[in-house]
C-alpha positions, -999 to +999 in steps of 0.1 A: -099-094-653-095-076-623-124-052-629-145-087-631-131-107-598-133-067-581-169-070-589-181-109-580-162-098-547-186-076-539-217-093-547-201-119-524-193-098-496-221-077-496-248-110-498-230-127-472-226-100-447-258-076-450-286-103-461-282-124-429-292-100-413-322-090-422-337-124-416-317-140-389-344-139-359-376-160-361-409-147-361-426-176-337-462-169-348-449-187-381-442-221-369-469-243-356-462-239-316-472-278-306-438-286-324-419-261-311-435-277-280-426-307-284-389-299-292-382-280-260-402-310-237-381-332-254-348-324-260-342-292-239-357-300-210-329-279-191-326-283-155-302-254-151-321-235-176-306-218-200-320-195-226-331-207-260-328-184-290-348-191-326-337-184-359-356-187-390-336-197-428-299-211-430-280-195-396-239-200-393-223-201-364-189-185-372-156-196-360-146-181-326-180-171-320-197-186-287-237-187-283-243-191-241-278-204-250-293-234-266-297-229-310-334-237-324-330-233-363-364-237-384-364-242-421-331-236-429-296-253-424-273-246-393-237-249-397-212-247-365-181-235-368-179-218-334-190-232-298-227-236-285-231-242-252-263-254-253-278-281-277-285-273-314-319-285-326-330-276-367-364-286-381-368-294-416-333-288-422-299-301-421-265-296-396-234-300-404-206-293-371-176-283-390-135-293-378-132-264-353-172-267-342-181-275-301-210-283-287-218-290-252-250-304-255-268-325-278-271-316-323-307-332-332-322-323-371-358-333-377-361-343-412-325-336-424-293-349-418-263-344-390-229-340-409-200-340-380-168-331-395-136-351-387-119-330-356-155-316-342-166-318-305-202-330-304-206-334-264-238-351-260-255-373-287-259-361-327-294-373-333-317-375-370-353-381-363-384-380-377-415-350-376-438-378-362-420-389-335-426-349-330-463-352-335-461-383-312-486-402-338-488-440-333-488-469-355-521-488-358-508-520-356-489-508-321-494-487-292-456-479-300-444-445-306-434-441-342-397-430-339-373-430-368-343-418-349-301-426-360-278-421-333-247-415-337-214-418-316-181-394-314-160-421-320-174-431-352-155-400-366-129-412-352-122-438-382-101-417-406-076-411-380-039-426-380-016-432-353+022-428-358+043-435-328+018-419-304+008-390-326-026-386-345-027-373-381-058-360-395-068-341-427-081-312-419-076-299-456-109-302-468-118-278-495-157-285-489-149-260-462-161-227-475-151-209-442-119-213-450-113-194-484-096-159-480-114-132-493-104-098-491-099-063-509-078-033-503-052-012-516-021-029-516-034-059-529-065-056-548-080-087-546-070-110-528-084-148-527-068-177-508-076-210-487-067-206-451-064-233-422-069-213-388-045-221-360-072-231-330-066-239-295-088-265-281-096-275-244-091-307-231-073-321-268-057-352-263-021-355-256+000-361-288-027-345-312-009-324-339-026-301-366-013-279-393-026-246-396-019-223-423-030-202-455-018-197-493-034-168-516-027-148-543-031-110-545-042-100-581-027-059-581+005-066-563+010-098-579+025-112-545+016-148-531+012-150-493+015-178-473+018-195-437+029-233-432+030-241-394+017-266-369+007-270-330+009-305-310-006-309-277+015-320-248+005-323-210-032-334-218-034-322-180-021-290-183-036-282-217-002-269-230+007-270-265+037-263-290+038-252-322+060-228-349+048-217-384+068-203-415+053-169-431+051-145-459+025-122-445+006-089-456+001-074-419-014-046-402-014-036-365-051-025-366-072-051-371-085-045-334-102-016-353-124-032-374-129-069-388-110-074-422-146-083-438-158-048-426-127-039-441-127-050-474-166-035-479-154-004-471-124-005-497-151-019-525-178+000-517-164+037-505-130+040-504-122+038-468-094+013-460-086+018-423-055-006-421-021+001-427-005-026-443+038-041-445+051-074-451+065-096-431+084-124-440+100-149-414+088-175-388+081-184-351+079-205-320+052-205-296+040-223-258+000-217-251-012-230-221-052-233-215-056-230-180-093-231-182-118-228-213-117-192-204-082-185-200-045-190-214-013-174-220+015-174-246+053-173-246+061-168-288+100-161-301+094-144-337+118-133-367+108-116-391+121-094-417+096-059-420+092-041-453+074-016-468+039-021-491+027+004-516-009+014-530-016-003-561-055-003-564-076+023-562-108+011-574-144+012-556-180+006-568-184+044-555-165+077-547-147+072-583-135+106-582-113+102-548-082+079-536-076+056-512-050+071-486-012+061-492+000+034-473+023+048-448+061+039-448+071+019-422+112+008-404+122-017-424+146-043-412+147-076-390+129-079-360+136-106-333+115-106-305+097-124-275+068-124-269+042-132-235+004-125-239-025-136-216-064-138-225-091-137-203-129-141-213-163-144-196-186-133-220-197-166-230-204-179-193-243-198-201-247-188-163-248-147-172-246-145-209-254-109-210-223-100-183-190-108-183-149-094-185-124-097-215-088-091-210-060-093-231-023-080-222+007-085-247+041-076-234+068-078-263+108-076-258+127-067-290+162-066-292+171-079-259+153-097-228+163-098-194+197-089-203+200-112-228+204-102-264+180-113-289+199-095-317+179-078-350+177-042-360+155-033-335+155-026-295+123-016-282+097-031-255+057-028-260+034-032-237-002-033-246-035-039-217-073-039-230-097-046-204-134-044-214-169-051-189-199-060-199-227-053-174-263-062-178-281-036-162-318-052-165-334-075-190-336-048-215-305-027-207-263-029-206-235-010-201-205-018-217-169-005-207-133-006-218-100+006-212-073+002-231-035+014-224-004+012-244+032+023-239+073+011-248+104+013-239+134+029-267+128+039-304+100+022-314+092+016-351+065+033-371+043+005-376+044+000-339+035+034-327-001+037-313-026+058-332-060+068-323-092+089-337-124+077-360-138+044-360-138+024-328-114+048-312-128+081-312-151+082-334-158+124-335-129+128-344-107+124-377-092+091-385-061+086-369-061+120-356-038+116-330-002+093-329+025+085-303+048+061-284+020+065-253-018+059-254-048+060-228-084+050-242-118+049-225-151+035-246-184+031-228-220+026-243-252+026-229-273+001-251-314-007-240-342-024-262-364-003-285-394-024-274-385-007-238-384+028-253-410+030-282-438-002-272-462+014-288-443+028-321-442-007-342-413+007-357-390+023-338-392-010-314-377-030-333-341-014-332-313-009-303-306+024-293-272+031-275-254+062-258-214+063-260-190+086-243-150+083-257-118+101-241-085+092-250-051+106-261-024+094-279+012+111-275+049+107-274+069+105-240+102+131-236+118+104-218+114+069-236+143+045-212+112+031-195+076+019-205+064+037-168+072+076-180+040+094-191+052+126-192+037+152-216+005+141-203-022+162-185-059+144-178-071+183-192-054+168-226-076+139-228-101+141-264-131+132-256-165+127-277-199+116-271-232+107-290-260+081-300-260+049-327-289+038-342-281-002-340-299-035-352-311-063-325-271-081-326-258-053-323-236-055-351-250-031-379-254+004-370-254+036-372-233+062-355-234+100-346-206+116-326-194+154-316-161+155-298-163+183-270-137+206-279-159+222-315-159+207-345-189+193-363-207+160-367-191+128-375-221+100-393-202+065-395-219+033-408-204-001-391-212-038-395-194-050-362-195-037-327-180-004-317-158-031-291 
């Protein structure tokens, strides 16, 4: 049984995440240019301008992903899950804006269907019109412009909803939602399949909306069921703020800032590389976000949770038969209580430089006691936790990209907390967590440019990214540990660094790496399906 649902797991990942790829961008010599014509004159007519990007077969836009640009789809079907900012025109196929979908403009399908989910932001009008009134032929009995177009308002989709003493309720439990399975594989689980609500922050929500997020699946090695029950209401339209709290019985990791837990799982199935470390934890928490803008909020969470260790029990992989996975480490168990503050900044999406912009993200956590005031639990410890990233455009054809991130803490901070660096999206010349400590600098910057800048006249080579990356970071542990502040034991002639070239599709996000750290040692060849950062 397991040997079965191991293998339809990775047909499944390895269709979903490789063959989009290969197809994703249109060739516009295909389609017949007076309709693509006639689309842009009609329905993205953009005073502002703002870029339009084609795609060619059934495109997704995922959930947290946000496209600056307007979304021309031909011959395949678009589903949103994430935000446009522009308007979202198929041709000879069908839409369907999903619960947590957003678009700021207008979602017109020509010859297909609109399907807007109960919950999803549709700015503008959702249109379904006719290929003539594309073609601008005319009747014969009229001089009138043959146009079969349904319009269709936001607040038709509206109707489902039910009002309870000034709070909506909404069911947002719809298994039609594929997004929303859990599918995953790694060694302290196996396989793993679930259904998964995602808790989501929206801008501008109305005051007294509540919805339940959550998940429920069933790992098939460990035999273990997982689950999260919670639930977030808005308050303060004005302000944005909102309030929620959840119940848990997690399988976490503190790395998934490494890699995605897709890229994850091919790795496990395909070549026995699991790059997360993996304990339970079992308890529940309270949380304030407030969205002070689209681009930035913060976060005050109180969490309790009870920590305990997770052991290997698969060690299966369509290849490398003849090695294991590494052991899951052992982490400090016991019960944690802890507060939490955490702010997110990001510009990347901004339709006015979509190719620039500056992430943030800072996380200050207080175990054991804050400001004096004792939060009780096995555990007394502060973290602290700053990753700043810029992306530059340099020309039309060329970026830089830069990050910093820093981490330190206060006291005896657990294992699973300590910060660990080396290999993928670290360090990559180095070994895999090569280096480990209570302390940790990191710098990652690439150099990316266009193949059709470099090789015009070498059809193939042009049709690839190229990009140069330089790493240098260190990971240690302080002498003196009563204050976050101390970064003793530390010398900038200490710092590892590496550099090198990837090899990289147009997205960015398949390619191929080659690294050589500076102090000997040979050279590392990583494969990744998601950004280096």
């Amino acid at each position: 049984m397991m040997k079965l649902i191991t293998g339809l797991m990775t047909v499944i990942l390895f269709a979903t995440l490789f063959t989009a790829n290969l197809f994703s961008q249109l060739d516009l010599d295909r389609i017949d240019q007076e309709t693509l014509d006639r689309v842009k004159e009609k329905y993205l007519n953009d005073p502002h301008w703002m870029e339009i990007k084609y795609f060619c077969g059934n495109k997704v836009i995922k959930k947290r992903e946000k496209l600056p640009y307007h979304v021309v789809v031909v011959g395949g079907d678009l589903t949103i899950r994430g935000e446009i900012e522009g308007s979202a025109v198929v041709l000879f196929g069908n839409v369907r804006v999903k619960s947590s979908g957003y678009v700021n403009g207008d979602v017109i399908s020509v010859d297909g269907w609109v399907d807007q989910a109960r919950g999803a932001w549709v700015k503008g009008e959702a249109l379904e019109i006719s290929s003539r009134s594309l073609q601008r032929s005319y009747s014969r009995y009229s001089n009138r412009e043959i146009r079969r177009t349904r319009h269709y308002s936001r607040s038709s989709f509206r109707r489902d909803s039910r009002y309870r003493h000034g709070v909506s309720f909404q069911n947002y439990w719809s298994v039609d939602d594929l997004d929303n399975f859990l599918l995953r594989y790694n060694r302290v689980e196996g396989g793993f399949i679930g259904f998964r609500e995602p808790r989501e922050h929206y801008h501008n929500w109305r005051m007294g909306h509540l919805r339940p997020f959550g998940e429920i699946g069933y790992g098939f090695e460990n035999k273990d069921l997982r689950y999260q029950i919670g639930g977030q209401l808005s308050t303060l339209s004005s302000l944005n703020l909102f309030l929620g709290g959840e119940y848990h019985d997690f399988t976490d990791t503190q790395d998934a800032w490494l890699v995605s837990e897709s890229e994850n799982s091919v790795n496990a199935l395909f070549v026995k590389k699991d790059f997360f470390d993996y304990y339970r934890r079992n308890g529940f928490s309270f949380f304030a976000v407030q969205e002070l803008t689209r681009d930035f909020k913060i976060k005050v969470e109180y969490r309790n949770d009870d920590y305990s260790n997770m052991f290997n029990t698969s060690n299966w992989s369509l290849f490398r038969g003849g090695h294991d996975f590494r052991l899951n480490p052992l982490i400090d168990e016991g019960n944690m209580r802890s507060l939490s503050f955490s702010i997110n900044l990001d510009t990347r999406y901004d339709a006015r430089t979509p190719e620039s912009g500056w992430y943030l993200n800072g996380t200050a956590e207080f175990a054991g006691q804050f400001a004096g005031q004792e939060l009780n639990g096995d555990f007394n410890f502060d973290r602290y936790i700053i990753d700043l990233r810029r992306y530059q455009s340099l020309s039309y054809s060329e970026n830089l990209d830069l990050r910093v991130r820093v981490g330190s803490s206060r006291g005896n901070i657990p294992q699973q907390f300590l910060f660990d660096l080396g290999g993928v999206s670290t360090l990559p010349g180095y070994n895999f967590k090569e280096f480990t400590g209570d302390r940790m600098v990191l710098f990652n910057s690439e150099y990316r440019t266009d193949g059709e800048w470099l090789f015009d006249d070498i059809w193939f080579l042009d049709h690839f990214h190229y990009i140069l990356f330089a790493n240098t970071g260190l990971a240690w542990f302080a002498q003196d540990t009563s204050s976050p502040f101390n970064f003793d034991n530390f010398e900038l002639s200490d710092l590892k660094t590496d550099i090198g070239i990837a090899v990289a599709n147009r997205d960015g996000n398949v390619r191929v790496n080659f690294a050589r750290r500076l102090d000997g040692g040979g050279l590392n060849v990583s494969f990744r399906i998601h950004r280096h950062f």
